[in-house]
N, C-alpha and C positions, 0 to 999 in steps of 0.2 A: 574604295578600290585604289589600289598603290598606283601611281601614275611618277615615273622617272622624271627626275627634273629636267625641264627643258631651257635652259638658260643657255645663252650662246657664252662660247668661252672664247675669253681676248687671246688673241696671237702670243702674247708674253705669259700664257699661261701652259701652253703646250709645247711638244717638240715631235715633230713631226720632220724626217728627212724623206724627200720624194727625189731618186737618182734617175735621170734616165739615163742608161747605157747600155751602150750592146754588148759589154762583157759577162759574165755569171758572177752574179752578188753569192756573197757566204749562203754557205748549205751545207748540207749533207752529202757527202757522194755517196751516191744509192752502191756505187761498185763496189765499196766496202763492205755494203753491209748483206747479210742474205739474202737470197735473191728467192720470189716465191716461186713456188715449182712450174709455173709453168707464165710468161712472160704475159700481161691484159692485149688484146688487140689494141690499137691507139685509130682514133675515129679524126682525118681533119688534120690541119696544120696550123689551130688556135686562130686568135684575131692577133690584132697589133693597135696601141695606142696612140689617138690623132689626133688627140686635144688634152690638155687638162688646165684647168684654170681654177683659183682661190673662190671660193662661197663664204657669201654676209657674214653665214656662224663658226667661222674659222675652219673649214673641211675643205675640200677638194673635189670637185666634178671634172670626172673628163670621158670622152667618148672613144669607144673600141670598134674597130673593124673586121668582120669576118675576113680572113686571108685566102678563105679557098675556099669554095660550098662544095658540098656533099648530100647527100641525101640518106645518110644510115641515118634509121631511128628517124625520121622527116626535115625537111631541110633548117640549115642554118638561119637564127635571126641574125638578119645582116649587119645591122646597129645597134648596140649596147652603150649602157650610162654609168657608168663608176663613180661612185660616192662614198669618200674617204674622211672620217672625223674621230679625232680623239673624245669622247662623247665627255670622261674625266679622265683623272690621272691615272687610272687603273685599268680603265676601257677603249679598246679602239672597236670603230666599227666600218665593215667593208662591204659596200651593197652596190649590188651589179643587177641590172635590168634591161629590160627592152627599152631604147631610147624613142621610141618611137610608140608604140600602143602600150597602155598600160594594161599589166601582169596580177597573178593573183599574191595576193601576200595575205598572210596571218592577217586578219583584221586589227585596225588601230585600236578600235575601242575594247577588243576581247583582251588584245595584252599593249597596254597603253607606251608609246614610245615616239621619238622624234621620227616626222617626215621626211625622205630625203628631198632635197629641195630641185625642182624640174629647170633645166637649164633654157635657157633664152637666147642662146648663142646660135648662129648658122651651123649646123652640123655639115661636115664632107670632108674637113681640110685643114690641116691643122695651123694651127694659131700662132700669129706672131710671136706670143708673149710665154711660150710654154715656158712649165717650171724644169728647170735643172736642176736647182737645189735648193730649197728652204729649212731654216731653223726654227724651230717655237718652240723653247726649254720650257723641262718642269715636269712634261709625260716619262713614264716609266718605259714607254716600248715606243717603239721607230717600225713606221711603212715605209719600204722602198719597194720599185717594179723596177722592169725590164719591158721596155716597149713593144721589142718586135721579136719573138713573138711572145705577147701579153701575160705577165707571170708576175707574184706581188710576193714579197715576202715579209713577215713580221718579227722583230728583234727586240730580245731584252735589251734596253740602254744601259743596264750596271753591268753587264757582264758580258754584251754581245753573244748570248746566243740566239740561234736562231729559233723562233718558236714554231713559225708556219712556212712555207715556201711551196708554191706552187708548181716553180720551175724542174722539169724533172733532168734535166741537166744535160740531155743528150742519153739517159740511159734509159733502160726500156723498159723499168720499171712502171713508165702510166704516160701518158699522151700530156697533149696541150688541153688549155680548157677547151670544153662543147659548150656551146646555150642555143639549143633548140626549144621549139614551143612543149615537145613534152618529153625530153631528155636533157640533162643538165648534168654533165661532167667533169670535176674539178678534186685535184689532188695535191698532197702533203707530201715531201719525206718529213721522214723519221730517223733520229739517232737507234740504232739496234737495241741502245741500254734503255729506254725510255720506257717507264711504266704506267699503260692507258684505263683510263676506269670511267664508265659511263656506255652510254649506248643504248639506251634502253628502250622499252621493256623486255628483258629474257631472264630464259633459266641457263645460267651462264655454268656447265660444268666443272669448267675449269679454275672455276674461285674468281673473285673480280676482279682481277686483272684481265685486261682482253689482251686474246688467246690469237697469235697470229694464225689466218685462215678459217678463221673460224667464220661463219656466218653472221651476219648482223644487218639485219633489215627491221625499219620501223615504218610501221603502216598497223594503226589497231587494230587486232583482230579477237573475236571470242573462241583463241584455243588455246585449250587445259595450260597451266604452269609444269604439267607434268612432260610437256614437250619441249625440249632443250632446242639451244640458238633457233630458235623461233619465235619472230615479229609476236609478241602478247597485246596485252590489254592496251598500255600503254605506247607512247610516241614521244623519244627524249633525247634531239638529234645533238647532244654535247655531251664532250668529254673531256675528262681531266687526263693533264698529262703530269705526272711525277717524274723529276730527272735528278741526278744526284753530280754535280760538277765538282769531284776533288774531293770530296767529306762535305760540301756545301748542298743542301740541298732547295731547289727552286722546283714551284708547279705553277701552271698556267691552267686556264680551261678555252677551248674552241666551241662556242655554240654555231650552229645553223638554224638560224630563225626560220624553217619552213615544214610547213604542213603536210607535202606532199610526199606519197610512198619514197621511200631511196631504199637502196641497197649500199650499205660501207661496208668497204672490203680492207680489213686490215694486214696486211702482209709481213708487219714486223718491221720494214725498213721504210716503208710508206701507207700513207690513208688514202683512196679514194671513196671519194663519194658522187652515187650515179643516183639521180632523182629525176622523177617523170613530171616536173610540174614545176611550176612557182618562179622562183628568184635567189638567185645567190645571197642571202643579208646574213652574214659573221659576223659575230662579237667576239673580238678574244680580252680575256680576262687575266691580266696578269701578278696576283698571287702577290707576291712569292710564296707564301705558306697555303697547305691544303683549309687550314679555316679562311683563308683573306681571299680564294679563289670562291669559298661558298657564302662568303660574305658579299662581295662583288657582284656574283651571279643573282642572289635574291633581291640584292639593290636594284636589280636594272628587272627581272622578272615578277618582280614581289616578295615581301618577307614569308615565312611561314604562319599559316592563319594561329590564332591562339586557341589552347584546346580550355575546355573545361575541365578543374578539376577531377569530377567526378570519373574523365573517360580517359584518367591513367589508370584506373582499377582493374579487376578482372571484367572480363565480359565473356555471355554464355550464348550459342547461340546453335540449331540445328534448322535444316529442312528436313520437316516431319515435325515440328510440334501443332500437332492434328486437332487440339483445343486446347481452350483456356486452363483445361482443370490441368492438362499436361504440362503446362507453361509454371502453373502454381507448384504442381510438383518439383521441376527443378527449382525453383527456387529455395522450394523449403528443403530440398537435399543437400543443397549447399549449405546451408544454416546448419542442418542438425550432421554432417561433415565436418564443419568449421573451418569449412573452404572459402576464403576472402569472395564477394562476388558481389560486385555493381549494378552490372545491366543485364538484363536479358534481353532478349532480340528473337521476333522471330524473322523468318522466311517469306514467303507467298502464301500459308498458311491459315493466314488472319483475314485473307482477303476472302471476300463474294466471288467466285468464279476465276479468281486469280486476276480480277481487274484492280488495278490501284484505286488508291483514295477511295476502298471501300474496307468494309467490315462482315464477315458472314453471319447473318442474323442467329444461325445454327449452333457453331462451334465456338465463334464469338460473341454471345449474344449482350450488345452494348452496355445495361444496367450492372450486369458481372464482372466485364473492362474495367467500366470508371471505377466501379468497386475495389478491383486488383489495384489498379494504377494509385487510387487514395492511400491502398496499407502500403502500396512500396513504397511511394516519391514520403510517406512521413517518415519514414526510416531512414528516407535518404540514395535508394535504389533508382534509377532511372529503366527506361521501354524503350528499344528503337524496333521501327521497321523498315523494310525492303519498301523498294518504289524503283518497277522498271520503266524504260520510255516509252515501249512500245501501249500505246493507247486501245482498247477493245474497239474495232468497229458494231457497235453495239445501238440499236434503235433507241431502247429503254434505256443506256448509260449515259446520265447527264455530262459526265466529262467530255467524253468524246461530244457529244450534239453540240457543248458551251467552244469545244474546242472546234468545229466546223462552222460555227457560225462566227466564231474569229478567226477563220479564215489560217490557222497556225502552223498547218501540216506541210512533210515537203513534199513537193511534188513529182509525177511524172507525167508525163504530156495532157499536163493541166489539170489532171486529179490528184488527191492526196493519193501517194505511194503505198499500194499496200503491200504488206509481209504478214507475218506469222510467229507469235511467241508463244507466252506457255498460255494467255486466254487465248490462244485462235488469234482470227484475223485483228493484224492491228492497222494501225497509225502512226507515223514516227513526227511527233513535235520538232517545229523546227527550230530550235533556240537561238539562230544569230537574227531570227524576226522577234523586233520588242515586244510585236503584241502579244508574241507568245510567250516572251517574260514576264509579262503581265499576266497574262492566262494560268500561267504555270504557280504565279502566285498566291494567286485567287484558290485555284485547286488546294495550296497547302494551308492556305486560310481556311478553305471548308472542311476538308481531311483533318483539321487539328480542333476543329469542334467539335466535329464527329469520336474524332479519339486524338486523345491530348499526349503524343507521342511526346519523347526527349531529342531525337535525333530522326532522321534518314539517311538511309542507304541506299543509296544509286548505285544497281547492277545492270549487265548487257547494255553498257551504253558506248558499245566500241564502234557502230552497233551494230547489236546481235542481232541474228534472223533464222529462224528453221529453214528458211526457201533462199532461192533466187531467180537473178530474173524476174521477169514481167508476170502476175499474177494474178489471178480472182477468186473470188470466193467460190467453192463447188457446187452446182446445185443436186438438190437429192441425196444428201450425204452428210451429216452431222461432222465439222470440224471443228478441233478436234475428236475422235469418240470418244474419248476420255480413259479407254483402255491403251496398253501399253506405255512406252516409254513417251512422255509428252513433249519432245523433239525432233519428233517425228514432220517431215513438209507433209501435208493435207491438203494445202492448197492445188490449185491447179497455175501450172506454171510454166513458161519457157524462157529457152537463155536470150541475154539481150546483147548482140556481138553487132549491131548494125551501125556503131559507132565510135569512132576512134579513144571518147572515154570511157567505153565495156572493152575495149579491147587496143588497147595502149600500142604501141611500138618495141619499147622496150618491155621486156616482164621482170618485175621486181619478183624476191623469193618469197611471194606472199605464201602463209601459213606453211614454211619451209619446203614447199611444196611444187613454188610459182603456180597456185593456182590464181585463175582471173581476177582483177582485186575486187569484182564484184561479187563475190563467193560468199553463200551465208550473211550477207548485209545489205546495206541499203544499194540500189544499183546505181553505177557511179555515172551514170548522165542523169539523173533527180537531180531536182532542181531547188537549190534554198531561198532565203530572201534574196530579192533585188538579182534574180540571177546567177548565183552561187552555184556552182556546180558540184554536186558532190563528190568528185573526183580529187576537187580541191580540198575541200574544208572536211573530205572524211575522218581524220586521225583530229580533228576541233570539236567532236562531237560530243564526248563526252566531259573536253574543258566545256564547252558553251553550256551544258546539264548544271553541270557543279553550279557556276554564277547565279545560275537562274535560281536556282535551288540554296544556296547562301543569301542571294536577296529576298528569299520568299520567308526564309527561316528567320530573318533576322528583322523582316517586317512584324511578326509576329507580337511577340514584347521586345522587341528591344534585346533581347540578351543572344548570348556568344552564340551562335550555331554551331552544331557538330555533325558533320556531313561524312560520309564513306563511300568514297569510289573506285568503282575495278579501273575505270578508262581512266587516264590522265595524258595531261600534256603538259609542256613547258610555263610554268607558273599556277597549276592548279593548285599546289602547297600551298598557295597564300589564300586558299579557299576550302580545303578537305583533308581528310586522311585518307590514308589507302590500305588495302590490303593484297597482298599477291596470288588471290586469285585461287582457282583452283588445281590444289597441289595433293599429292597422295601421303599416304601413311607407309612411306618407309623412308628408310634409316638416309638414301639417296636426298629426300626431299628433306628432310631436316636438316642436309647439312646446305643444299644448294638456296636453303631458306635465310641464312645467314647472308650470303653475298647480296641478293637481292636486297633486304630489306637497307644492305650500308648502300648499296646503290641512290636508293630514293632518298636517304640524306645527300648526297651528291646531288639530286637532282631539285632540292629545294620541299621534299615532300618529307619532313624528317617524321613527322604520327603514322610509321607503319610497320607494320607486321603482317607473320604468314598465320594461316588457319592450325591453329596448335592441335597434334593428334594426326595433323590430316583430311581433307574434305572428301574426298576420295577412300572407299572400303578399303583395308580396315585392319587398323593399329594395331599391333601387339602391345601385351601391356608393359611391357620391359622398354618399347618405344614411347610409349604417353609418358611413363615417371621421366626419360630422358626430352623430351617434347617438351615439357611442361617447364623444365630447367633449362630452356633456353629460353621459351616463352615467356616467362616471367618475366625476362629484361627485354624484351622487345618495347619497343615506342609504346602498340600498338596490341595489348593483350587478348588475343580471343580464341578461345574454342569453337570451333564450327563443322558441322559436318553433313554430309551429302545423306539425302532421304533414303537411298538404298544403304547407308553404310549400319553397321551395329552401333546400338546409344554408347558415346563414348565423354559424356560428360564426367571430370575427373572424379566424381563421387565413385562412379562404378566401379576400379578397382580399390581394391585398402590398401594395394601398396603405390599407386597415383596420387590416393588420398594424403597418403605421410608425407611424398614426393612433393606436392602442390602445397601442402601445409607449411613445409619447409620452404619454397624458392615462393611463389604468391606473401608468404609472411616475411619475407626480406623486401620483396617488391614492396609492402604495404608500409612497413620501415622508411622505408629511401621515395615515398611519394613527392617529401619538399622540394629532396635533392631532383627527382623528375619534373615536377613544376617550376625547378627554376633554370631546368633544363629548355623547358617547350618557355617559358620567356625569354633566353636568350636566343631560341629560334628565330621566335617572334620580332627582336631588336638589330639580330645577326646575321640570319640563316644556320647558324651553327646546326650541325644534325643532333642528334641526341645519343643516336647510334652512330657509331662511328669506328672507321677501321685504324689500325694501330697506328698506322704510318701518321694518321691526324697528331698524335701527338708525340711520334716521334720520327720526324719525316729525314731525322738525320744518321737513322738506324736504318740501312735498307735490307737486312733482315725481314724485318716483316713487312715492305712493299706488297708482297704477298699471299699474307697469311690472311686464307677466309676462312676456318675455324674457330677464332675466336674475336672477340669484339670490346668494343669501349661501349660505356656509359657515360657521356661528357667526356670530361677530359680524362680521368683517372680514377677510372673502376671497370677493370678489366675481368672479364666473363668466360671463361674456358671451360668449355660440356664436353660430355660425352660425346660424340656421334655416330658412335660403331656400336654393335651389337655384341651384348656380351662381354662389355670393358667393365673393370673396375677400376679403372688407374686411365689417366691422361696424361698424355707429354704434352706441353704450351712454352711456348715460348715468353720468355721474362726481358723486355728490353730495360736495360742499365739501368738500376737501380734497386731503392727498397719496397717491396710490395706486403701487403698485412691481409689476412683471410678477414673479410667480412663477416663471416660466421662464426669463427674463432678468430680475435683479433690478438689473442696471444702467440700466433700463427705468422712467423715473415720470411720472408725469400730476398737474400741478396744476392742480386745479381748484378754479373758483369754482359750482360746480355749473350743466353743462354735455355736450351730447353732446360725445363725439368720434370718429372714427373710427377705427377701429384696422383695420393689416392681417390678415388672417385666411387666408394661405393653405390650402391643403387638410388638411392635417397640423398644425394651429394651433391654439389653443385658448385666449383670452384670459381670464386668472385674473391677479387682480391683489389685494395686501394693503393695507389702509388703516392709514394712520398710527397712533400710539399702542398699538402691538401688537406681544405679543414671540410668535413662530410657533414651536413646537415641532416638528422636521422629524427624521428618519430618511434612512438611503441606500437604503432600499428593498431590492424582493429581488422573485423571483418566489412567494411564500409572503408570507404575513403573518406567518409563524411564526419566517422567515428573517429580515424585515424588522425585525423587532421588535428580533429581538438586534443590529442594528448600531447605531453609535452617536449621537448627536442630533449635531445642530446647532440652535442656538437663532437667529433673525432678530425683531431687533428692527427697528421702523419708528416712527421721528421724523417728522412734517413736515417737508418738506423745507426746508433750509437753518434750521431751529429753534435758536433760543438756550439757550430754558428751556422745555425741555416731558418730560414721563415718557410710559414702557408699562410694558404690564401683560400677562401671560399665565400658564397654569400648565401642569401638566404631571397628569394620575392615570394609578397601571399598579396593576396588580392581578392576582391568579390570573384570571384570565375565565374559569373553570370555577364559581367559586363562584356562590352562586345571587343574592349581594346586594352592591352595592356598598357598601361604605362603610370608612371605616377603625377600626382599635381593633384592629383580629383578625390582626396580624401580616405579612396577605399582600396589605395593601396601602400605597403611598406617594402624599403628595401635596405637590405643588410650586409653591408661589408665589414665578413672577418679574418683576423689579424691572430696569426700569432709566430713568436718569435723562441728561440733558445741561442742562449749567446752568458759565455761568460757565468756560466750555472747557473741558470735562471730560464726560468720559462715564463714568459709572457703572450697573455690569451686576451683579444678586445676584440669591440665593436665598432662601424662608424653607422650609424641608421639616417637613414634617411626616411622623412613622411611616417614617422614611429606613431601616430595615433590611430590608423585603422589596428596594428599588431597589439596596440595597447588597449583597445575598444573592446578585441576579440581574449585578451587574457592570457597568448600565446607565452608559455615560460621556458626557459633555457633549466632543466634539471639535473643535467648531468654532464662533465666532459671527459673527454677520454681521448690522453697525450701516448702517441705510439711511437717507440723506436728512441726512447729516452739513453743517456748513457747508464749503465747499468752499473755503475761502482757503488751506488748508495741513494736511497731513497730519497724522497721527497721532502721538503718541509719550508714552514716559514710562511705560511699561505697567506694572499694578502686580496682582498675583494673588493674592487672599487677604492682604494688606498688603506682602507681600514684590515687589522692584523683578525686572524681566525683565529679563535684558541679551540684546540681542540675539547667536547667534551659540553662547551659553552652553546652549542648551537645546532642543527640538524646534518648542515656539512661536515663530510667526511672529507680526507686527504688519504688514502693508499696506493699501492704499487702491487705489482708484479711482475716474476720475470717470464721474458717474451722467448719462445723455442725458434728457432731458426733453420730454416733449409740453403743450405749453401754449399757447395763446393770448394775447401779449404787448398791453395797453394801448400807447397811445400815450404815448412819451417813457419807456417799462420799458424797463430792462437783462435778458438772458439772465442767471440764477443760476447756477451751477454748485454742483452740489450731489456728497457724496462717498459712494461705500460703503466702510464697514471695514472688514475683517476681520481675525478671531483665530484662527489654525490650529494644529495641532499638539498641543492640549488634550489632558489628561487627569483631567477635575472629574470625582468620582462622581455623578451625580445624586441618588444619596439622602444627600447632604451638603451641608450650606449652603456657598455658596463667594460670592466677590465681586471684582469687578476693576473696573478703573477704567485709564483713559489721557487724553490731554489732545490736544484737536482745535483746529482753528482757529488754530495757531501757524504763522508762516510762520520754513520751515527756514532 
């Protein structure tokens, strides 16, 4: 488990200025900038600061005073504790509490981090010794406040801007801070130009940038993805801000470490955030670049967990595969299709009564399983299945009995809470009690005997519920009857409003709706371990799933776990993948599938993707062949679909089939490049999907473009998303880009749409300049694809004299549970190549070369793009020794590259060349080097 280092940092390592004055420190004047249509009501006249004084680990404590009590939303806490520390050079953190009874916060152990440290001083009055000004060089970013009335602002040191500010300046854009026991109000300006991304979970219409006015409330809830600015699955209270100063551009991110429902209201020229619960605890993360803010962000939340090879492949997966024999059929459709396909997966289908950790003796009958499971896992195929939390109250179900005699469940006035899923009455596990981590493990220990799954997937863990309120079991009346739709409440039940945490002060816009936050879930006065109220720790529910459910998996043998969850929260990335949920089958949801999934790389959860086709009835087929061309490049590949929709595995149509043969068989190509993608997740947080601005954040052109996407840094993906297109306009930021599928294919650009053909079987991926692409010949397996041999493609600017690329290469056991190297079984690859002075030069530098050399891994082929085209190749030279042509299997040829560009007046057409080098036999885990000489005319 990632745990942030806790080392106190010397005074001469930081810089920290703390001003008090009663003037207004630099900002934003809200007058400038728009104003939202209609002005917040302002609650209060804030506190004022009466103390601050220096702490042992170089931070700052000081105590705040309510200035005027009130009673909206329930009375003011009188005393608050401010606690101010550069954590590193990159991180500040600003955590404000009740100085006086302790509050709820994200638990320590669930997302590991520094305590802020309790003061020993007499609180009332302030102190002799207050700070005016301190220095502690070396941080990137500067805290200063304003005392009276209480407002903190945080500044870039290289350039003086300002990143956060509290104070609203006199304008009427947002009040002073609140901190009530269950309202907590505190606000930003904003520069007008300023581009926001994060916020999550939603189906964000407007592309990922947020959308002034637009809603954004996070509190987990289980509604459809097909409902736009609506609270989803997930709880992801940070956001990056993009700004552009001059042609300079700088991003920072602001998290809000807490749990509790909020409402952020973005207006354009300022952020508020209104939250029913918890503790002010900020981290601001200062960048400069959009990778150094997601780097930053996973250091302190956790890296992203590491996937197994195997589940970059395709994956198939419906509600409704009704038996085994069913299960066996898609398999062998895809095979006799020639449709790449990994795993299958079913549903709740496999289960006895739709209770978990069982098997139906009937439809699954056990000796046919192990059966199935022996012919895939020897090919190389893996099995996942569904596992919700909700537990059967069931007499005869050993889980539940094993789970009531540990005592596990959460409570309501001292019994386990019951609700209602798809078996009937359940249970809800309460995962922040050990013993139920312990319980929960034992469960996957005996469920992996029973059937020796590859993965789980954890759904409805926001959590779901058919009822609410207070409930029992019916007597006289089978629940549920098993006829109709099985979401139906059965139970007998009433609302539970006798309490100020069923029915709060403020109303957040739970399920966009502001229904009660007890709607459809667990009711928010249930109680967890040691007291926990679920009011608090509801949006923790299905991070605390995940850990349990990674420790259970990973107790097993030892090897990587591969976990899948609808609910997430702030660090579960460094434990699952996700997927978005359930989304429909049209052309709307295709394209709002893009924004979401670059979201969750923002948010540290970079292995995901949306349900390709559609979960939700039902696709047209002109949609699946474009569905699937986007799906391919997603993190996170799968087909899924809802029990009432029509079979829409891409077997079904033959023109999805050609569609998936084509984009799945480039995906199958580019698996190394994807795995050493999800390893620099792993090392970096870097996402894997990623939006343009990632790697050209000084082009604000595409700040916000969500139609099309990056693969790492430079392999850009522009689909279809309209119906009925043949052709796509994408946008080409500055430079040379090469079709992936035709690499004779390049676009110079001066950054510029253009349009490309797209017909139906299409799928425009193209690589940018300065980049050597590690490729594979693919296979219908990832297991297959793995063992054939590379080819390397480097990409020049086209027609370049003197310019280099840069790529690498990591393989590893994917069973293991950690990437890194040292331990034998794994190699990593930095490559080099150059053109300079007619010559092209291509090497390696490896590191740990004997697992690459163990496995036979060979380098077959290279292919140089965007060569100067006056005159071919020759002079070949491999490890210093000369190639004669004719002598040996290597070949040396060219040809010329077509070009899409936009010609000035009085430009000549370039002609530019591709080269290639065949017939190769470089081990990869040995350093090798060639070189030949371009631009010689024969």
């Amino acid at each position: 488990m990632f745990s942030p280092s806790c080392s106190s940092l010397s005074l001469s390592s930081l810089y920290v200025v703390l001003l008090l004055v009663s003037c207004f420190y630099g900002g934003y004047s809200s007058s400038s900038s728009s104003k939202s249509s209609s002005a917040p009501a302002k609650i209060g006249k804030g506190y004022r600061l009466i103390s601050i004084e220096e702490t042992s680990d170089g931070g700052f404590l000081g105590h705040l005073q309510v200035k005027e009590k009130n009673q909206i939303y329930g009375p003011d806490i009188p005393l608050l504790q401010l606690y101010v520390k550069h954590e590193t050079q990159d991180r500040l953190r600003v955590h404000i509490t009740d100085a006086e009874k302790q509050r709820w916060e994200v638990p320590y152990n669930l997302l590991p981090r520094e305590k802020p440290p309790v003061s020993k001083q007499t609180i009332g009055r302030s102190r002799k010794n207050l700070i005016t000004e301190s220095d502690v060089s070396g941080s990137k970013l500067i805290f200063s406040y304003k005392a009276d009335p209480f407002s903190f602002a945080v500044t870039r040191k290289s350039n003086g801007e300002t990143l956060f500010n509290s104070s609203s300046g006199g304008s009427d854009s947002f009040g002073e801070m609140v901190f009530k026991d269950q309202y907590l109000e505190i606000s930003t300006q904003l520069p007008k130009d300023a581009s926001l991304y994060g916020l999550g979970e939603n189906s964000q219409p407007h592309g990922i940038k947020l959308y002034p006015n637009d809603p954004y409330t996070l509190y987990t809830t289980d509604v459809s993805a097909i409902n736009l600015n609506t609270d989803l699955y997930g709880s992801h209270p940070v956001y990056m801000d993009l700004r552009n100063d001059n042609g300079e551009p700088y991003a920072h991110a602001v998290l809000l470490l807490n749990s509790n429902g909020m409402d952020v209201f973005y207006r354009g020229n300022s952020l508020t955030y209104k939250v029913i619960g918890g503790v002010f605890d900020f981290y601001f993360f200062g960048g400069p670049t959009p990778l150094g803010v997601v780097d930053q962000y996973t250091s302190f939340i956790g890296r992203p967990a590491p996937m197994p090879y195997w589940s970059l492949g395709f994956h198939q997966c419906r509600w409704g595969y009704h038996n085994l024999s069913v299960v066996e059929d898609v398999v062998a459709n895809y095979q006799k299709a020639q449709i790449p396909l990994d795993v299958i997966w079913t549903d709740d289908d496999h289960m006895d009564g739709k209770k978990d950790f069982t098997l139906n003796p009937t439809n699954f009958p056990r000796p046919q399983v192990l059966a199935f499971l022996d012919k895939i896992h020897s090919i190389g195929m893996k099995y996942i299945v569904i596992v919700d939390p909700g537990i059967s109250v069931n007499s005869s179900y050993g889980v539940h009995q094993r789970g009531v005699a540990n005592d596990v469940f959460i409570k309501y006035e001292g019994e386990p809470y019951l609700a209602q899923v798809w078996p009937g009455a359940v249970n809800f596990p309460d995962f922040l009690n050990p013993k139920t981590v312990d319980w929960w493990g034992d469960e996957i220990r005996r469920f992996h005997e029973l059937f020796p799954v590859d993965g789980l997937w954890i759904d409805m863990n926001e959590v779901s519920n058919f009822c609410s309120g207070k409930c029992t079991i019916p007597k006289g009346k089978i629940c549920p009857s098993g006829t109709g739709p099985g979401w139906i409440c059965c139970l007998d039940c009433k609302n539970i409003t006798k309490t100020r945490w069923d029915d709060p002060p403020y109303k957040i816009n739970a399920s966009g709706l502001q229904v009660p936050i007890g709607f459809k879930t667990i009711a928010t006065s249930a109680v967890h371990y040691n007291g926990v109220l679920e009011y608090d720790a509801h949006s923790l529910y299905g991070f605390s799933q995940t850990i349990a459910t990674h420790k259970g998996l990973q107790a097993l043998e030892g090897k990587r776990p591969f976990i899948l969850s609808r609910s997430t929260y702030v660090g579960s990335g460094h434990y699952t993948a996700h997927w978005t949920g359930d989304n429909k089958g049209t052309w709307e949801d295709l394209k709002y599938s893009i924004s979401t999934v670059l979201n969750f790389g923002i948010f540290g959860v970079p292995m995901v993707g949306a349900d390709i086709c559609g979960f939700y009835p039902a696709p047209t087929e002109e949609l699946c062949n474009r569905w699937i061309e986007v799906g391919a490049f997603y993190p996170f590949s799968r087909d899924h679909a809802n029990y009432y929709s029509p079979r829409q595995e891409l077997y079904q149509w033959e023109s999805v089939t050609k569609s998936a043969q084509n984009a799945l068989g480039m995906r199958y190509k580019l698996l190394p490049y994807l795995y050493t993608l999800n390893y620099e997740a792993y090392i970096s947080g870097a996402p894997m999907a990623r939006p343009l601005f990632f790697s050209f954040p000084d082009y604000k052109a595409c700040y916000g473009v969500s139609t099309q996407f990056l693969i790492g840094k430079g392999l850009m993906v522009s689909p279809v998303l309209e119906q009925g297109k043949t052709e796509v306009k994408a946008l080409f930021p500055p430079g040379s880009w090469y079709n992936i599928f035709d690499m004779t294919k390049t676009i110079v650009s001066t950054g510029q749409y253009f349009t490309l053909d797209a017909p139906l079987h299409v799928v425009n991926v193209h690589l940018f300049q300065n980049t050597i692409l590690p490729m594979q010949q693919g296979g219908m397996l990832s297991k297959q694809a793995r063992m054939t041999p590379f080819t390397l493609v480097v990409a020049f600017p086209a027609g370049a004299s003197d310019q280099q690329a840069k790529g690498n290469i990591y393989l590893d056991d994917d069973e293991l549970p950690e990437m890194k190297l040292g331990n034998g079984y794994s190699t990593y690859v930095d490559l080099y190549a150059t053109v300079k002075n007619g010559s092209v030069k291509l090497w390696s530098e490896v590191q740990e070369g004997k697992f690459a050399l163990e496995k036979g891994w060979t380098i077959q082929k290279v292919i140089v793009l965007g060569l100067d085209g006056s005159g071919g190749p020759s002079a070949l030279e491999i490890n210093g020794s000369p190639v004669v042509a004719g002598a040996s299997n290597v070949e040396l040829s060219s040809t010329g590259q077509n070009h899409l560009q936009d010609l000035q007046n009085g430009q000549e057409k370039v002609n530019y060349l591709m080269v290639q080098v065949t017939g190769l036999n470089l081990p990869v885990g040995k350093n090798f080097e060639m070189s030949w000489k371009v631009g010689v005319q024969s």
